[in-house]
C-alpha positions in Angstrom: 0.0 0.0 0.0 1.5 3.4 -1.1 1.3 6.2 1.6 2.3 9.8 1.7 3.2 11.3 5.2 3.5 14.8 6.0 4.0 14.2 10.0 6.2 12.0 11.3 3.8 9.8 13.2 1.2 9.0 10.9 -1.9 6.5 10.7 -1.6 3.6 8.8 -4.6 2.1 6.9 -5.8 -1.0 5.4 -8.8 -2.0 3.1 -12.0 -1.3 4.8 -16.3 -1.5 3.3 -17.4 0.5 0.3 -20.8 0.4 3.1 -21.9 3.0 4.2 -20.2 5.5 2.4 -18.7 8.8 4.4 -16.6 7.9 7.9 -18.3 5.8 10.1 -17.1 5.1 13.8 -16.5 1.0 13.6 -14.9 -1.5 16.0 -12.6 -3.9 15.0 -15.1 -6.0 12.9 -16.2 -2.6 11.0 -19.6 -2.9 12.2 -21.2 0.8 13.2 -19.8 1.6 16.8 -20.3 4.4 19.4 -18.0 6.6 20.3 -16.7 4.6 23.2 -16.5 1.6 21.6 -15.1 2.1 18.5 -11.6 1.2 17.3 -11.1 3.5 14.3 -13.4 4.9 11.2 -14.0 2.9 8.0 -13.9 5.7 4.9 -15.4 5.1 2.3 -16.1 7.4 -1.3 -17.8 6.9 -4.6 -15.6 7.8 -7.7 -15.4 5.3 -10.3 -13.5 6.7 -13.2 -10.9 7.7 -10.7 -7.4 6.6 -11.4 -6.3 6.8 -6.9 -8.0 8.3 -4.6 -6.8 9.8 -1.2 -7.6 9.7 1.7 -6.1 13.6 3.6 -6.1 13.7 7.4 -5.2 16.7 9.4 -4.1 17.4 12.4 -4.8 20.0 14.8 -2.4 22.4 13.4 -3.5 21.7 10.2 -1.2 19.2 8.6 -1.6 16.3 6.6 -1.0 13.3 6.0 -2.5 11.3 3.1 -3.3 7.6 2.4 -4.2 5.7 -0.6 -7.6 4.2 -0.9 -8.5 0.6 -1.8 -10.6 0.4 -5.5 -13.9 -1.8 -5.5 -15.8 -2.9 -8.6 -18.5 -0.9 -7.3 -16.8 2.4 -8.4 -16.1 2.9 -4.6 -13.1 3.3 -2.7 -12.3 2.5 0.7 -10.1 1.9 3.8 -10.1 1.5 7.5 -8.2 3.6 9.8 -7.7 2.7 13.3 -7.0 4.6 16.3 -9.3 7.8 14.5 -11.9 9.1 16.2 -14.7 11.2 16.2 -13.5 15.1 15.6 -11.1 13.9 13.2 -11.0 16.5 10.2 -10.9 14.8 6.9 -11.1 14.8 3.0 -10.8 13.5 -0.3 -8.4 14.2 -3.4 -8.6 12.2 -6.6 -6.3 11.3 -9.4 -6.9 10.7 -12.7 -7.5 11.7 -16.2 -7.7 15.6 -16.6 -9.0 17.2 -20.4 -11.0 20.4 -20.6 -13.2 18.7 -23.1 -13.9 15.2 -20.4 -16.0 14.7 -17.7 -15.1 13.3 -15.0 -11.8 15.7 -14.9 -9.8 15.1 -11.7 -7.1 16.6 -10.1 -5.4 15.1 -6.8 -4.5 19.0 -5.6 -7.7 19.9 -4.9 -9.3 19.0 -1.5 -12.8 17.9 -1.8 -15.7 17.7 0.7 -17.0 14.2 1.5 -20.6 14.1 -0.1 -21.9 12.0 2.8 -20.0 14.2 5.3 -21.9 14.8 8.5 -20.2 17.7 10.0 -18.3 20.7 8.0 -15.7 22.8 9.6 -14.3 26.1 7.9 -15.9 27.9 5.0 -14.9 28.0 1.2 -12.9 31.2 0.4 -13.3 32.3 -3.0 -10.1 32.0 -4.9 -8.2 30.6 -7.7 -7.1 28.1 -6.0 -10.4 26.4 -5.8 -10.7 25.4 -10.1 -9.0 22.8 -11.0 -8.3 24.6 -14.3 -6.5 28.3 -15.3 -7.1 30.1 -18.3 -4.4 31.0 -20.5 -4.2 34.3 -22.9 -5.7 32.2 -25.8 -8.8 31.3 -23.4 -8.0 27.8 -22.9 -8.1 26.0 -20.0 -4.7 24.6 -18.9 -4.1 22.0 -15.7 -3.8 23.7 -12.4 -1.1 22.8 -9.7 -2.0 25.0 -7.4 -2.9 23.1 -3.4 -6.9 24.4 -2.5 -6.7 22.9 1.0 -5.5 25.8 2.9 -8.9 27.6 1.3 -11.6 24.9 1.4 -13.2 24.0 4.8 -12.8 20.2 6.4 -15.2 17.6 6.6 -15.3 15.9 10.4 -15.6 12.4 11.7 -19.0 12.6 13.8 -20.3 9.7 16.1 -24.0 9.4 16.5 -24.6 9.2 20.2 -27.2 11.5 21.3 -29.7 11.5 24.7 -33.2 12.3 23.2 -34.5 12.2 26.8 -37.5 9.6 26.0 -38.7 12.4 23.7 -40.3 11.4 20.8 -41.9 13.1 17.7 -45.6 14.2 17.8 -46.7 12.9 14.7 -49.5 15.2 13.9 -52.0 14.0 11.0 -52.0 16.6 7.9 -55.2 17.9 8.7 -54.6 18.7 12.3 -51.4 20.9 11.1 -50.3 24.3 10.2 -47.2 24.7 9.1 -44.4 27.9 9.8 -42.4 28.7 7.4 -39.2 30.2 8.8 -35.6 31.3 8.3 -33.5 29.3 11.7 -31.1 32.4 12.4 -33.7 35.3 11.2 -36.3 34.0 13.2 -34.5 34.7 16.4 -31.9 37.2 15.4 -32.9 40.3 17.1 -35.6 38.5 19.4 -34.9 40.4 23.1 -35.6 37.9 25.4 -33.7 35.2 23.7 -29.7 35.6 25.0 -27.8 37.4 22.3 -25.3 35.1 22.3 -28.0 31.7 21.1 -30.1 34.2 18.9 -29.7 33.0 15.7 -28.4 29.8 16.0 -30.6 26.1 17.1 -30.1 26.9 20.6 -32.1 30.4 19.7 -34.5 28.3 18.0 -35.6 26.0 20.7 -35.2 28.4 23.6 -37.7 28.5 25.5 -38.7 32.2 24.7 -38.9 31.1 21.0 -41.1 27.1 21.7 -43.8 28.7 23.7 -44.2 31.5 21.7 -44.1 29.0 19.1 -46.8 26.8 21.0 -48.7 29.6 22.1 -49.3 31.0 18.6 -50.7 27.7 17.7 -48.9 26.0 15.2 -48.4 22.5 14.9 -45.1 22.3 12.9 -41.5 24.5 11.9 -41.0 24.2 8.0 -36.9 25.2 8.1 -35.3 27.1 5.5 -32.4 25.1 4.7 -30.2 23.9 7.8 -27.9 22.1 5.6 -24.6 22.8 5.0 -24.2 25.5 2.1 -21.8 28.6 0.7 -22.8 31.3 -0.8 -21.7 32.1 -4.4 -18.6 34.0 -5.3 -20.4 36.3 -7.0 -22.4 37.5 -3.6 -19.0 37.4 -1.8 -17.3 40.0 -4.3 -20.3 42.1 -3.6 -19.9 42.2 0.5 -23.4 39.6 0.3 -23.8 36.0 1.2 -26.8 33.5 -0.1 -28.8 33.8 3.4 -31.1 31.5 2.5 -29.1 28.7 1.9 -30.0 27.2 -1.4 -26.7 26.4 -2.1 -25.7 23.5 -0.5 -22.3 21.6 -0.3 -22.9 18.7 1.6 -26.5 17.4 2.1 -26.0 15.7 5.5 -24.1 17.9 7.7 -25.8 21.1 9.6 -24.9 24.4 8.9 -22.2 25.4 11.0 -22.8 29.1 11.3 -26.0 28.7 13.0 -24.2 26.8 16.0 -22.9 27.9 19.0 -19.8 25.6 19.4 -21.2 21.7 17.6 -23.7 21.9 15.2 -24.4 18.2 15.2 -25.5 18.1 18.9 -27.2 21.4 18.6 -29.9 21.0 16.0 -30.5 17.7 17.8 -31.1 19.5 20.9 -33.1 21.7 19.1 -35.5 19.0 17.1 -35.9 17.1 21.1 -36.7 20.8 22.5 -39.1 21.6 19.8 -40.9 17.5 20.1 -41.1 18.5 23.8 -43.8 21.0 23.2 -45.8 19.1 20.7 -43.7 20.9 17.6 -42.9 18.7 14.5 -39.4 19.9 12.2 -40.0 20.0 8.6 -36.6 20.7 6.6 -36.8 22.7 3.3 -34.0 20.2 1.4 -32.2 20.9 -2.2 -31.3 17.8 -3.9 -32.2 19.3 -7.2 -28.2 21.5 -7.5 -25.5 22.0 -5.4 -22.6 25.2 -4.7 -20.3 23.9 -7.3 -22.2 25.4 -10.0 -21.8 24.8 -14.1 -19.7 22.9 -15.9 -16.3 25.0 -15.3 -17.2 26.0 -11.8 -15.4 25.1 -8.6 -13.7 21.7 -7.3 -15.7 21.4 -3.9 -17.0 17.8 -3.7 -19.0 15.5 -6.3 -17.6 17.8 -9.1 -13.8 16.3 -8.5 -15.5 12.6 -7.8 -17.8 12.2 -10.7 -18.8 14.7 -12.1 -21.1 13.3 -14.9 -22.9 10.4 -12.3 -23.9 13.6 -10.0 -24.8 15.8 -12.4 -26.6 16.5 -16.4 -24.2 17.2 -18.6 -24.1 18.2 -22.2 -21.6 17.5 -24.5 -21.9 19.1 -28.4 -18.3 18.1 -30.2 -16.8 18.3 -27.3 -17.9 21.3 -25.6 -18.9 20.6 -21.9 -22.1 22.0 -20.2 -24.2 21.3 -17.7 -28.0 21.4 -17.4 -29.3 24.0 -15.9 -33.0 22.8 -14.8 -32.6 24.7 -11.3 -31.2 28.3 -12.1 -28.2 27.8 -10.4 -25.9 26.3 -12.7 -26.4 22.3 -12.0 -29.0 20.1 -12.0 -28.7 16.7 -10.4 -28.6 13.9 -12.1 -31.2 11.2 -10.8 -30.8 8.7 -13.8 -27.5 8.0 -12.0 -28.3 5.3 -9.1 -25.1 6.8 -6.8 -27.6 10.1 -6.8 -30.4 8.1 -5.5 -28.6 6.8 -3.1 -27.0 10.0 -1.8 -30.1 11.2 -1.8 -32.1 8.6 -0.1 -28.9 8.1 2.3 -29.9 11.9 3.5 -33.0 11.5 4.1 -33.1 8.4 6.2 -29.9 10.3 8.0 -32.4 13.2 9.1 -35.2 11.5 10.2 -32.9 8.6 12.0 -30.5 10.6 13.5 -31.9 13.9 14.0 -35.7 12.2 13.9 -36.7 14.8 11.7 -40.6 15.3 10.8 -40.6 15.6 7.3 -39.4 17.3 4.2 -40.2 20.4 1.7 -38.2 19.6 -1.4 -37.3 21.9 -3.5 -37.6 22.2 -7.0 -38.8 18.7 -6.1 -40.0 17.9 -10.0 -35.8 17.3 -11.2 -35.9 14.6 -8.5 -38.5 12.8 -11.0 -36.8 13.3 -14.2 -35.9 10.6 -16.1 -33.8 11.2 -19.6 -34.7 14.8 -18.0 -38.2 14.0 -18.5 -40.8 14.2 -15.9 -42.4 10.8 -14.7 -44.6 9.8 -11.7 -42.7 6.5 -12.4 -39.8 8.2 -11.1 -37.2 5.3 -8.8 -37.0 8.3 -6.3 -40.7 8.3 -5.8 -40.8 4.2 -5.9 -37.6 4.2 -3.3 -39.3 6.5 -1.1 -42.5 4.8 -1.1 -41.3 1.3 -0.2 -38.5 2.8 2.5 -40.1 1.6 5.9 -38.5 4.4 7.5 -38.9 7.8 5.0 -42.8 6.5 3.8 -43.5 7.6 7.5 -43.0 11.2 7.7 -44.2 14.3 5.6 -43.2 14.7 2.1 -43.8 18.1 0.6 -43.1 19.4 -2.8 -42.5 22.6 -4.4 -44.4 21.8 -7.8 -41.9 23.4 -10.4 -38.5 23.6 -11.6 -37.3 25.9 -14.7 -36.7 22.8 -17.2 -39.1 21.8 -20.0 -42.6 20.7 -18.8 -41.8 21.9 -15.1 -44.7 22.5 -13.4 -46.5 19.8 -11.7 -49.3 20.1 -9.2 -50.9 17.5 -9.0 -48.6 14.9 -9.8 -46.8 13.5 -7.3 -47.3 10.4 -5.1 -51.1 10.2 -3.2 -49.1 10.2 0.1 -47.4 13.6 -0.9 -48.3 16.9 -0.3 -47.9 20.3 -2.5 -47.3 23.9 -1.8 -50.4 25.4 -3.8 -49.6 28.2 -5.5 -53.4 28.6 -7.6 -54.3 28.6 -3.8 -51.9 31.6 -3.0 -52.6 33.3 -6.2 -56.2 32.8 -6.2 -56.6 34.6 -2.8 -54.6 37.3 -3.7 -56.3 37.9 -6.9 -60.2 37.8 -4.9 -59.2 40.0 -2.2 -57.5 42.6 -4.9 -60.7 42.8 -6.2 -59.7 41.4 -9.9 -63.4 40.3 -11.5 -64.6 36.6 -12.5 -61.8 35.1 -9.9 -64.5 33.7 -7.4 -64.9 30.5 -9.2 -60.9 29.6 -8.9 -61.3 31.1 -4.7 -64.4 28.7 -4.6 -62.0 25.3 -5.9 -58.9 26.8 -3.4 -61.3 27.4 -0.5 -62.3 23.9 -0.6 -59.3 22.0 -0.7 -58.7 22.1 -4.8 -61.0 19.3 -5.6 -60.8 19.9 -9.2 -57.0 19.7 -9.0 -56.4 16.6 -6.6 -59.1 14.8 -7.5 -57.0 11.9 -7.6 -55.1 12.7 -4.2 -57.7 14.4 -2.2 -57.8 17.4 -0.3 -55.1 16.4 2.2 -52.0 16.7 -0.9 -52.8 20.5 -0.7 -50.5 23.1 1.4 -52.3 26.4 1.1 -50.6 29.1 1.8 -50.5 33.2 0.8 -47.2 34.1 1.2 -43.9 32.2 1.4 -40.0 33.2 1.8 -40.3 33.5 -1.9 -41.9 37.0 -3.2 -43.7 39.4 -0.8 -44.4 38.4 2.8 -48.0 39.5 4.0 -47.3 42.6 5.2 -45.4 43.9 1.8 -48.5 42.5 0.2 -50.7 45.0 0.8 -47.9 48.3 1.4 -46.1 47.9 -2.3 -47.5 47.0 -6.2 -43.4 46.6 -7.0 -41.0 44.9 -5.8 -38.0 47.3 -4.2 -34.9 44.7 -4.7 -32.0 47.1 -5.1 -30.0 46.0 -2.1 -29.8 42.9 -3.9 -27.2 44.7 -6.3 -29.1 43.2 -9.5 -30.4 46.8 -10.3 -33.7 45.6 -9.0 -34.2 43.3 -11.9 -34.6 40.2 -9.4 -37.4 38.4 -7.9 -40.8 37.7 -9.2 -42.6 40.9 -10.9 -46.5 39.4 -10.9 -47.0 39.4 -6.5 -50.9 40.2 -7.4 -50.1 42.7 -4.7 -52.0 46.2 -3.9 -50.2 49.1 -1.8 -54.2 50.3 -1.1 -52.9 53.6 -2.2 -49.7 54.3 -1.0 -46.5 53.0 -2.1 -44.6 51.7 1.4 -44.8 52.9 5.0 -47.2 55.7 5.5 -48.5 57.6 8.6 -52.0 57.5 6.8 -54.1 55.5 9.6 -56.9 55.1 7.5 -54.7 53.3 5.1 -52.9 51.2 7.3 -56.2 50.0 8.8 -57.3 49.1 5.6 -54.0 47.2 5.3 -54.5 45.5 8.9 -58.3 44.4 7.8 -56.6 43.0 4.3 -53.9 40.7 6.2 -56.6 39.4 8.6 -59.0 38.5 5.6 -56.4 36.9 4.6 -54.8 34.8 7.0 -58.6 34.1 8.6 -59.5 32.4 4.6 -56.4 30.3 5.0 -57.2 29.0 8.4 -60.5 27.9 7.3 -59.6 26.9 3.8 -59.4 23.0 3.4 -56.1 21.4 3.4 -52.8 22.2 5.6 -52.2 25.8 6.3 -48.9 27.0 5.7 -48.5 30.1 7.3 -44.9 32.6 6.8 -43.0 33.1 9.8 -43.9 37.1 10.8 -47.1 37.2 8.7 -49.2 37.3 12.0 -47.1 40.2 13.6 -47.1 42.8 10.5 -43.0 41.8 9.6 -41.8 43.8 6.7 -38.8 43.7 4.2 -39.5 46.7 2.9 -41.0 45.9 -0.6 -37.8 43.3 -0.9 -39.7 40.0 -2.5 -36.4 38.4 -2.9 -34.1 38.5 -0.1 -31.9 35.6 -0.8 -28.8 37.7 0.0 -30.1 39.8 3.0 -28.0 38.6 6.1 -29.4 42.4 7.6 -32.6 43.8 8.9 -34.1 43.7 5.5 -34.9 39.8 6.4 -34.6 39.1 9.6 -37.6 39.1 11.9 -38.7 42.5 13.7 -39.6 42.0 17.2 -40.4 45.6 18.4 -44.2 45.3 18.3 -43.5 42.9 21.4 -43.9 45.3 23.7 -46.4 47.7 22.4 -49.8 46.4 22.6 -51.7 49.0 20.6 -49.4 48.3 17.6 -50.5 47.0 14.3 -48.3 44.1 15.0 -49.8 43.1 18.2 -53.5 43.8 17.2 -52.5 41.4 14.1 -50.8 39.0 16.3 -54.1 38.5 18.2 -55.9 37.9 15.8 -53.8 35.3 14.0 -53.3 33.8 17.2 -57.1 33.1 17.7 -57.7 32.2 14.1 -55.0 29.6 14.5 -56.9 28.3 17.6 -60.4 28.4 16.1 -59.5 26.4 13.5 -57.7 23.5 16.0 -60.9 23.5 17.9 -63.1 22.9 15.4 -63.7 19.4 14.0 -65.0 20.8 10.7 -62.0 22.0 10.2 -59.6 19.6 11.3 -61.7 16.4 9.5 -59.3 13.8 8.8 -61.7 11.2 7.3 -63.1 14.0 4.2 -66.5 13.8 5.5 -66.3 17.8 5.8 -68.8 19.1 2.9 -68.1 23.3 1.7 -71.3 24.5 -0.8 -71.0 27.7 -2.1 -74.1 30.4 -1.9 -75.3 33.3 -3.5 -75.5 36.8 -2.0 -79.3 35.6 -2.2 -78.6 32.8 -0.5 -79.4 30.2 -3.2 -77.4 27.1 -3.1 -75.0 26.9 -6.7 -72.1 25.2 -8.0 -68.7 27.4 -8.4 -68.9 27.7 -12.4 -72.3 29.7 -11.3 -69.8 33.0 -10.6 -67.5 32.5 -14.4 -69.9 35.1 -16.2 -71.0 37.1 -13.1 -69.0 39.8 -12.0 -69.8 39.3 -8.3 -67.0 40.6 -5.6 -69.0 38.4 -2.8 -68.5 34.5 -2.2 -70.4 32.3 0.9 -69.3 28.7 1.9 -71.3 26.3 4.1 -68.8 24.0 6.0 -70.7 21.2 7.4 -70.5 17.2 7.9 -73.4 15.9 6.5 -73.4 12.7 8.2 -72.9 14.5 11.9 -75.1 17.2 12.7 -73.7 17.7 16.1 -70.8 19.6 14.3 -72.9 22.4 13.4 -72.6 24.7 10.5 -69.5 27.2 9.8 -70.6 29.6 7.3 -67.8 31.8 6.3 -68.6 35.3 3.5 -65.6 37.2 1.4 -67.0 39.9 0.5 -63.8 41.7 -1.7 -66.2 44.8 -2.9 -65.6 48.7 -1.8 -68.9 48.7 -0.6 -71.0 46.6 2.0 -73.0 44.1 0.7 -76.2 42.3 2.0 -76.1 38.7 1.9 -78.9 36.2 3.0 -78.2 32.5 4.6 -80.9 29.9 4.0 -83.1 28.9 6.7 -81.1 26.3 9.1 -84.3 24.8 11.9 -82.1 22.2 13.3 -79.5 24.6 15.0 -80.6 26.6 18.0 -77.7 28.9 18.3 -75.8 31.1 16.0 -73.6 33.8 16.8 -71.4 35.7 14.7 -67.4 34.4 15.5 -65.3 36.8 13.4 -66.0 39.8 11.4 -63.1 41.8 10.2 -64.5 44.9 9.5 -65.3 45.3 13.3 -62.4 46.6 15.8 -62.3 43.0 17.7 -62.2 41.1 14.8 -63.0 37.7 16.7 -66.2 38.1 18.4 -69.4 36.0 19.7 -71.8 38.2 18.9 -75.3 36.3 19.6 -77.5 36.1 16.3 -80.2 34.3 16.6 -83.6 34.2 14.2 -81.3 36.1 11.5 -80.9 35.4 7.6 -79.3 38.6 6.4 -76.2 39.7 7.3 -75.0 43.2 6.2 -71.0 42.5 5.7 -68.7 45.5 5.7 -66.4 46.8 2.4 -63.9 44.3 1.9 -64.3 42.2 5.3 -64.5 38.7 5.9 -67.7 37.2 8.2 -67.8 34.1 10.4 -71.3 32.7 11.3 -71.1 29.1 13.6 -74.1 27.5 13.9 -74.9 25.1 17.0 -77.5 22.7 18.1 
């Protein structure tokens, strides 16, 4: 066995298992071991078009040894190391065939990240160093010599030992949920009565400030911006940015260091057990559809300098390289390639074993079904998933598009999925605007898409207004255009059709009759999605008037611009405490009601006319009517009673009459918006017409 030594006492190794891949703590038969019983770490690395592969360790002052790997006929190298530990700081380099017109290229002086790495120390610094290739005067690429280690960032040896307490997850059925869409480290950023030293990090997260205000609010589960490891794109660097997000990421199975106080790892677990305790699921927002390295010609991070064309869609035309570009960022994954899949599936089943994660919100989730770059509900991902004992258990969300030929997809993912729906979110928007002939598409949204997921039922839709993508609520209703400029694209960035109205005024204004109007437009809002049917998904700050000043696309916004504004905590006259309230009751209303949180689809919603006549949704395509009325009901359990909700989107009050309902004894009036204590129980008895105010939402409950 060849070995290279740059200190004088080095490890030796010796042929190890190409299973698992990554470093896995072993004892001396290589079976998984914990940290106290383990005799060294099995490595292990897919590259099969690899010439030798390497194996760097480094020490605590940063030097390293290397040691030749062992080949398989899998396409997977290996070897076992004893006397490492968990902590040790690791990674890859591979030899082999270099050509500027080949793929795989490899070059043995570039570190790279292990792809099943489960801890990432260091960040990538942006330099030459990190291309495997330099341009010469004529433009071609030549072979480059120079060493990347000293700029790229180390993967670590991590044992999974971890005391969950006798905690376990909540599993809350889909109906039962709402979902809270939020950024980990903007969340708690500038939250007062979190420590500043935890706020923005997991700790932040599951402080206790943050879980019972969490819990208190009323939602059921956290849906995480990505956690995973990423790095932000050079060109963000050079302009003094980062990609705050994170949909960027390097390695799929390690947390994201920066949000950790001291060991990520043990953190986010603490965070998922401290979040369980209070009833709280963890949904991750995951990108297996790109990663950081970017096009064909960008940077030698990871897969890239292992195998290229298995992890990723390339092109080749005579010999010039590219890569497919289904995601926007440069890459798309390549899920023909089995090693993908089982990357992929590897993660997952990492998540939800060791961190006993929830579920998942993938995006771009239709490239994870392409086949030949074709769409397919046939897809192997969607077969693996469903027969995995462990990942068929928890939630699998999709965001229903890519950018790649045929790439929008509703309604065609697995029965057991769920989808963000966006003809939900623009629907809304579009009624409450006051745009004519929409109350036919509101009447399909509000109850649960039927024409849509006919063939998965109510429960595959996520309904939601607003999401980290495009205006939050409270931008919504302040700007008609976006205000991007601090993203330094000349404000040509982020979505230009929001379906948005500034009710007069563009931005902030002292006007109180306009930001009253405003308030009334959120709470119509956010009241119609917590009694739509299907799973709420509601924006973190929405229910507290958060604003990012007009930015609908602050992917780059590490600042105040996107992280959450606390102040209105202690100021209960503001708008953001009046909307918290409200959101906060909304939230609980719909929890308490059985209607509402039907699991078995016996809930019924029939649509009325401002006369009160009972008609289908296609009744409203050739009227120009601003007023819709649903009838939520179980016609197979009276006891239930009746929840009849009216959107009335005109500038003017309308009258609207309610059919005659004998069996119920009791009505009362449970939320009208237009009135200063929006949630009320207002006594109604013997009534049929119901005067609703000038763009105001009504809530009638009818009991036995």
């Amino acid at each position: 066995m060849e070995m290279l030594s740059t200190s004088q006492e080095g490890y030796t190794g010796v042929p190890g298992r190409t299973a698992p891949q990554g470093a896995t703590l072993v004892d001396s038969n290589y079976q998984s071991a914990s940290v106290n019983n383990a005799t060294g770490v099995n490595f292990s690395v897919y590259a099969p078009s690899a010439s030798r592969l390497f194996l760097a360790l480094f020490d605590a002052d940063g030097q390293e040894q290397q040691l030749t790997m062992f080949p398989s006929s899998e396409g997977i190298w290996h070897i076992y190391v004893e006397g490492v530990n968990a902590g040790q700081l690791y990674g890859f380099r591979a030899d082999g065939c270099w050509s500027p017109s080949s793929t795989p290229r490899f070059n043995k002086n570039k570190l790279l990240m292990d792809p099943y790495a489960r801890e990432i120390r260091g960040e990538v610094q942006w330099c030459p160093e990190l291309f495997d290739y330099k341009i010469d005067e004529s433009g071609h690429w030549l072979f480059d010599e120079q060493d990347s280690a000293a700029k790229m960032p180390r993967s670590v040896v991590r044992e999974a030992d971890f005391d969950w307490q006798g905690v376990t997850p909540p599993q809350i059925p889909d109906q039962q949920s709402i979902y809270y869409e939020t950024h980990l480290k903007g969340f708690t950023k500038t939250h007062p009565d979190i420590p500043e030293e935890l706020r923005g990090t997991y700790l932040g997260m599951c402080h206790p400030v943050a879980t019972e205000y969490l819990k208190t609010l009323g939602i059921t589960a956290v849906e995480l911006m990505p956690i995973t490891y990423s790095a932000s794109e050079e060109r963000l660097t050079d302009l003094n940015l980062c990609n705050y997000w994170g949909y960027n990421p390097l390695c799929m199975m390690a947390p994201h260091s920066p949000y950790a106080v001291t060991d990520p790892v043990t953190e986010l677990k603490t965070m998922v057990r401290e979040l369980h305790r209070e009833g709280i699921e963890v949904i991750m927002d995951v990108v297996f559809n790109h990663t950081c390295e970017g096009g064909h010609g960008g940077p030698f991070l990871s897969m890239r300098g292992l195998a290229e064309d298995d992890y990723y869609l390339m092109n080749d035309h005579d010999g010039y390289l590219s890569s497919e570009n289904y995601s926007g960022c440069g890459n798309t994954m390549n899920f023909d390639s089995n090693q993908t899949l089982r990357l992929t599936m590897d993660a997952l089943r990492h998540w939800v074993v060791e961190y006993q994660i929830d579920g998942f919100r993938f995006d771009l989730a239709p490239t994870m079904a392409r086949q030949h770059r074709h769409y397919t509900q046939e897809a192997p991902f969607f077969h693996a998933v469903h027969q995995d004992p462990i990942l068929s258990q928890v939630k699998m969300i999709a965001e229903p598009w890519d950018i790649g030929p045929d790439g929008y997809h509703l309604t065609d993912f697995p029965n057991e999925w769920q989808v963000w729906n966006d003809r939900y979110r623009d629907g809304c928007r579009k009624f409450w605007m006051g745009s004519r002939g929409i109350q036919t598409e509101l009447a399909w949204r509000f109850s649960g898409s039927p024409d849509l997921f006919c063939r998965q039922t109510y429960k595959a839709t996520v309904n939601y207004i607003c999401s980290h993508d495009g205006f939050n609520l409270m931008d919504l209703v302040s700007y008609n255009q976006r205000h991007n400029l601090a993203n330094g694209e000349d404000g040509r960035d982020g979505d230009e059709h929001n379906h948005s109205w500034n009710h007069g005024v563009e931005g902030r204004t002292d006007d109180e009759q306009i930001n009253h109007a405003r308030l009334i437009s959120r709470m119509n809002l956010v009241g119609m999605l917590m009694l739509a049917k299907g799973t709420p998904m509601l924006l973190a700050g929405d229910e507290f008037s958060n604003s990012q000043d007009g930015n609908n696309n602050a992917y780059c916004q590490d600042t105040t611009i996107a992280w959450m504004d606390w102040s209105w905590l202690h100021d209960a006259d503001s708008d953001g405490a009046v909307m918290h309230a409200f959101c906060r009751k909304m939230m609980h209303f719909r929890r308490q009601q059985p209607l509402l949180t039907d699991e078995l689809n016996n809930t019924t919603y029939e649509f009325f006319s401002p006369e009160g006549k009972q008609v289908d949704p296609v009744y409203f395509i050739d009227r120009h009517c601003y007023t819709l009325t649903a009838k939520i009901y179980d016609p197979n359990d009276a006891h239930k009673g009746i929840i009849w909700v009216i959107m009335n989107a005109s500038k003017r009050p309308t009258q609207v009459l309610i059919p005659e309902t004998a069996q119920y004894q009791k009505r009362e009036v449970v939320i009208d918006t237009s009135k200063e204590a929006a949630l009320i129980h207002e006594p109604s008895i013997n009534r049929k017409s119901y005067e609703v105010g000038s763009a105001s939402l009504l809530v009638i409950k009818d009991e036995a």
